[in-house]
C-alpha positions as CSV (number, residue, x, y, z in Angstrom):
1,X,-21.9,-10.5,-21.3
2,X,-21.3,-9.0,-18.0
3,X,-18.6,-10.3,-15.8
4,X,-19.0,-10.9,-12.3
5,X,-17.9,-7.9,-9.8
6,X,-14.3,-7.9,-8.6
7,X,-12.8,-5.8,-6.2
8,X,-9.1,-4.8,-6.1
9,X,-7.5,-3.8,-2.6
10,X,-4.3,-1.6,-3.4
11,X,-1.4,-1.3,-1.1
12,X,-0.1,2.7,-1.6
13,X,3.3,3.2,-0.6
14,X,6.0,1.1,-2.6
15,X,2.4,0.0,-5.2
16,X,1.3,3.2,-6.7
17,X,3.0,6.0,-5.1
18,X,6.9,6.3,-4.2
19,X,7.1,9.1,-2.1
20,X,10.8,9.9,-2.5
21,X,11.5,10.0,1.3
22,X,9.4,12.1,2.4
23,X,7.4,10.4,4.2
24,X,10.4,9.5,6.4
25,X,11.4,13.6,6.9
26,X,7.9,13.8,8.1
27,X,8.0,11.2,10.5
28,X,11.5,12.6,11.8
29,X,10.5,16.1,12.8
30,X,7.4,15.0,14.7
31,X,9.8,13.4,16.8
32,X,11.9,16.3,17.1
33,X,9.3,18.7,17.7
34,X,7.7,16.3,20.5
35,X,10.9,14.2,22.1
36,X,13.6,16.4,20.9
37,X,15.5,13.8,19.2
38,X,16.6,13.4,15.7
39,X,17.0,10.7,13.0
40,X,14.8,8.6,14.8
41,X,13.7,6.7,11.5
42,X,17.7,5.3,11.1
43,X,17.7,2.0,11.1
44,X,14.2,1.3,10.6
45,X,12.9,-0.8,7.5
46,X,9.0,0.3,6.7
47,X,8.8,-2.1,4.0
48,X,5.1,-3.5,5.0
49,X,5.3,-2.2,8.1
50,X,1.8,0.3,9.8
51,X,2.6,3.5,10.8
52,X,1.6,2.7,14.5
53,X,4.2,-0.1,14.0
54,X,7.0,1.9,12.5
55,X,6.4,4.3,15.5
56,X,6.8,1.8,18.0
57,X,10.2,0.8,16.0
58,X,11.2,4.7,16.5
59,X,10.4,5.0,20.0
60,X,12.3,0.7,21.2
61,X,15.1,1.9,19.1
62,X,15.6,5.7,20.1
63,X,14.5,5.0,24.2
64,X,11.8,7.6,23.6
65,X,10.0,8.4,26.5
66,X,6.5,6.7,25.9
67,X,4.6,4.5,28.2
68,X,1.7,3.6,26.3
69,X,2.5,3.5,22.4
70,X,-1.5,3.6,21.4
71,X,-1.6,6.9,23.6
72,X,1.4,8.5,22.6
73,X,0.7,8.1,18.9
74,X,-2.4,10.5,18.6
75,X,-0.2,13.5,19.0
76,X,2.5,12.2,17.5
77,X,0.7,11.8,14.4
78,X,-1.0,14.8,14.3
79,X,2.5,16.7,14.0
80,X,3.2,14.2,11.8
81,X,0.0,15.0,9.4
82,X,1.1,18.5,9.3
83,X,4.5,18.2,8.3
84,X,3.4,15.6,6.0
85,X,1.1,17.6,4.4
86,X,3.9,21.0,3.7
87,X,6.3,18.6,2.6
88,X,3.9,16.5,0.5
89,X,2.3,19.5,-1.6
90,X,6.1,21.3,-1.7
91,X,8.1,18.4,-3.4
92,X,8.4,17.8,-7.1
93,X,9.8,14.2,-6.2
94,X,7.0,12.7,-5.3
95,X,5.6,10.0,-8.1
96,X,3.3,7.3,-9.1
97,X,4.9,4.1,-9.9
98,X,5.0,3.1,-13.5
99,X,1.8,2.7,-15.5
100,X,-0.4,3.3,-12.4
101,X,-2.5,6.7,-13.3
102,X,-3.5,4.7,-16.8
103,X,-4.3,1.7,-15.1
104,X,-6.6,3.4,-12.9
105,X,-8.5,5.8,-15.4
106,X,-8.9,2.1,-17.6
107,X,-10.4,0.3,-14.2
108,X,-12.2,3.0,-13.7
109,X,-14.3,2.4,-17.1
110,X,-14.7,-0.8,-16.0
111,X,-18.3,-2.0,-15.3
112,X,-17.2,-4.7,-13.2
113,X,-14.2,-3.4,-11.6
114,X,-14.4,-1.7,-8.0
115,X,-11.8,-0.4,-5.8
116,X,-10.2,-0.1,-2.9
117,X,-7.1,0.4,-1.1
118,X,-5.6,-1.6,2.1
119,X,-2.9,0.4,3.8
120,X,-0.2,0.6,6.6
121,X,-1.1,4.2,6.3
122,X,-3.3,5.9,9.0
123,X,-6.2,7.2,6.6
124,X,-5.8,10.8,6.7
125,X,-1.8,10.3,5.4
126,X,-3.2,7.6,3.0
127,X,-5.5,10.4,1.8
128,X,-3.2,12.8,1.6
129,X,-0.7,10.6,-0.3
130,X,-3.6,9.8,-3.0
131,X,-4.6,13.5,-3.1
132,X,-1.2,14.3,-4.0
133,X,-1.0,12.8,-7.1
134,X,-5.0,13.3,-7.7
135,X,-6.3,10.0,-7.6
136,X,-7.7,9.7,-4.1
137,X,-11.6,9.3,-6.3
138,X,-10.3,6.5,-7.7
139,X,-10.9,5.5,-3.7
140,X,-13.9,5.8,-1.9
141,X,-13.3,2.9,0.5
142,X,-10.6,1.3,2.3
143,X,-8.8,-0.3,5.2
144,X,-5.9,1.6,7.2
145,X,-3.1,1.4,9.6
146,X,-5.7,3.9,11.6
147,X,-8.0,0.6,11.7
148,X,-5.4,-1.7,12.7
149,X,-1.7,-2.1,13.7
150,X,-2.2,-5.7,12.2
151,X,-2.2,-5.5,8.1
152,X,-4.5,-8.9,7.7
153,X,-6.8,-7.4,10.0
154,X,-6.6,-3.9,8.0
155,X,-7.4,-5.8,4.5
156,X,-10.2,-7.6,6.4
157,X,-11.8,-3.9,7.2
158,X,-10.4,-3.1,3.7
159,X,-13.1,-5.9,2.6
160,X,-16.1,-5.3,4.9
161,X,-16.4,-1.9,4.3
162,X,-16.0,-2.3,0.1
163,X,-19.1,-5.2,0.7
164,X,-20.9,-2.4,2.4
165,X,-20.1,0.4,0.3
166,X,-20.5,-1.5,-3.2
167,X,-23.7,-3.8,-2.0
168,X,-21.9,-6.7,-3.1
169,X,-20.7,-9.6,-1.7
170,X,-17.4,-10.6,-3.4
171,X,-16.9,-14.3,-2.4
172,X,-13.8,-16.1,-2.3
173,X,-11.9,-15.9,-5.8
174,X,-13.2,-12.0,-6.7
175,X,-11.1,-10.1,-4.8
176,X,-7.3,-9.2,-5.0
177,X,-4.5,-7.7,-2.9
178,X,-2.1,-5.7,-5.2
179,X,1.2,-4.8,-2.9
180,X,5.1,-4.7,-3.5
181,X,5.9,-6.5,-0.2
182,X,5.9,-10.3,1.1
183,X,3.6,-8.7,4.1
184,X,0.8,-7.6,1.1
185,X,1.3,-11.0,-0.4
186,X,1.0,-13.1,3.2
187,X,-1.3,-10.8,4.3
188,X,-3.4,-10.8,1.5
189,X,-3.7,-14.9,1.5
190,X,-4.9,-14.9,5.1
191,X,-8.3,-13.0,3.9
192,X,-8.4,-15.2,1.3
193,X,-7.4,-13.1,-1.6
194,X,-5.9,-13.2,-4.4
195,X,-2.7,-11.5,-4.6
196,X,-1.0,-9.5,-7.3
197,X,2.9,-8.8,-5.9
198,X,4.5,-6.0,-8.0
199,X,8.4,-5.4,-8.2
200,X,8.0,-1.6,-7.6
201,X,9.4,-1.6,-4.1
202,X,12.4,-3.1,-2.5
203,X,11.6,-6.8,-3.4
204,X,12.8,-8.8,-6.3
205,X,10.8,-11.2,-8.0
206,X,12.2,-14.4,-6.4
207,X,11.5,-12.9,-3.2
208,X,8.1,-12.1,-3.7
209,X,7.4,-15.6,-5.6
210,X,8.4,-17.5,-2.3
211,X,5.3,-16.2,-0.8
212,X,3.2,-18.0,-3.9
213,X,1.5,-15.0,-5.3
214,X,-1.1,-15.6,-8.1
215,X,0.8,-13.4,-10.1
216,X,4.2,-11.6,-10.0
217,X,4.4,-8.4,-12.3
218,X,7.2,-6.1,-13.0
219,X,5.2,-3.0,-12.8
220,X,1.2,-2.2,-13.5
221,X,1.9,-0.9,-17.3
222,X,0.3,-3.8,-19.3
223,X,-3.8,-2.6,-18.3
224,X,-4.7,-5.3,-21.0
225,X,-2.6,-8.3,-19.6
226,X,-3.6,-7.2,-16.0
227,X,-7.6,-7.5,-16.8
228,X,-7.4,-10.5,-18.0
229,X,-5.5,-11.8,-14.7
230,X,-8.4,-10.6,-12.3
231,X,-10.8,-11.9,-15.0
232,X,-9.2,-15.1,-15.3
233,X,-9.5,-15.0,-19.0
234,X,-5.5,-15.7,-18.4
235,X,-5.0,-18.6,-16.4
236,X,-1.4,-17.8,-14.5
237,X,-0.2,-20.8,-12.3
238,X,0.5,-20.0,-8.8
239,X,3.2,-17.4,-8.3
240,X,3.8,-16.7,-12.3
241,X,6.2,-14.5,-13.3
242,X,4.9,-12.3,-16.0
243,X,8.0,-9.3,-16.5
244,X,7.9,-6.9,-18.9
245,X,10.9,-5.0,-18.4
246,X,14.0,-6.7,-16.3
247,X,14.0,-8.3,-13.3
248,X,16.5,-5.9,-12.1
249,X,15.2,-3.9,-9.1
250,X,18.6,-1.5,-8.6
251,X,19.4,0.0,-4.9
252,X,17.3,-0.3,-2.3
253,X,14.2,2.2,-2.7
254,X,12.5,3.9,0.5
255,X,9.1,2.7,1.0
256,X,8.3,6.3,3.0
């Protein structure tokens, strides 16, 4: 028998990737370079958060001189792609999250399975961040912070162009946000989604089960357990907590 299509929208930062920081360097000496004014990231929580959005966070809290934000971010972020990039493709400490490279490689084999991420990222840092850890084919569609400052309006791209670029339709009930944030979750509802919340970021499960996920996983190791989810061949009831290691998150991880 084959199942009906289903297409899964991935969050990347805090989801599948933990980028140890650096991210946040990056971010810091484009500021430098352009304002000439450091640590302009302290302070700042990017849990969920668009880059455009953490930039307007860096320029309110630091007084940087910027009139227009949508302006001042296209050379801003072209420094930042660049330092991005060397500090990316220099760092051992970069990672994917538990169980993710697996998971993928299985959906991957998977007739019915199609994917796509939905991002805060602008998409050539987004593409750089999957290329790092080679799984940006895994990818060939998306929605990005570059789309939208907004992340419901992001996923919504995130959506249209997957419809496009797989000629299918998905209808309510076949596709699924995957993210580590109440935003992903929230976000994800307001497209009509279902949601997969994991605890690989900052968030502990009780947190992330307020928002009334579908499903609430400690990490994307169990492949088996999280196809039967998406192909309802489990039935979880809303906001299900299914852990499989502890519920214990530790200290406060950096999303960037």
């Amino acid at each position: 028998m084959v199942n009906d299509p289903i297409l899964l929208i991935f969050d990347i930062d805090g989801t599948l990737t933990d980028s140890a920081g650096i991210t946040r360097v990056a971010l810091e000496k484009a500021a430098e370079e352009i304002y000439g004014v450091e640590n302009t990231t302290k302070g700042i929580s990017a849990w969920g958060q668009t880059d455009l959005n953490i930039f307007q966070m860096m320029v309110e809290n630091n007084h940087l001189p910027v009139k227009e934000i949508s302006l001042a971010f296209v050379p801003f972020s072209q420094r930042y792609i660049e330092h991005l990039t060397e500090l990316l493709f220099k760092s051992d400490r970069p990672r994917l999250h538990t169980g993710v490279k697996a998971l993928l490689d299985r959906l991957a084999g998977e007739p019915d399975v199609k994917l796509s991420v939905g991002t805060g990222n602008i998409e050539a840092t987004a593409r750089l961040k999957l290329k790092r850890h080679n799984i940006e084919h895994f990818f060939p569609v998306g929605g990005f912070g570059s789309d939208s400052s907004d992340r419901p309006t992001l996923l919504q791209v995130a959506l249209d162009r997957s419809r496009d670029y797989y000629g299918t339709n998905f209808p309510i009930g076949s596709y699924w946000v995957i993210g580590d944030t109440p935003n992903d979750v929230r976000s994800g509802k307001k497209i009509g989604a279902e949601t997969v919340a994991v605890c690989t970021g900052f968030y502990p499960p009780a947190d992330l089960t307020k928002c009334r996920p579908t499903i609430v996983m400690s990490d994307l190791s169990d492949a088996d357990f999280f196809l039967a989810i998406i192909r309802r061949e489990i039935d979880p009831s809303d906001g299900q907590i299914q852990l499989f290691e502890s519920e214990a998150i530790g200290e406060e991880p950096d999303p960037l």
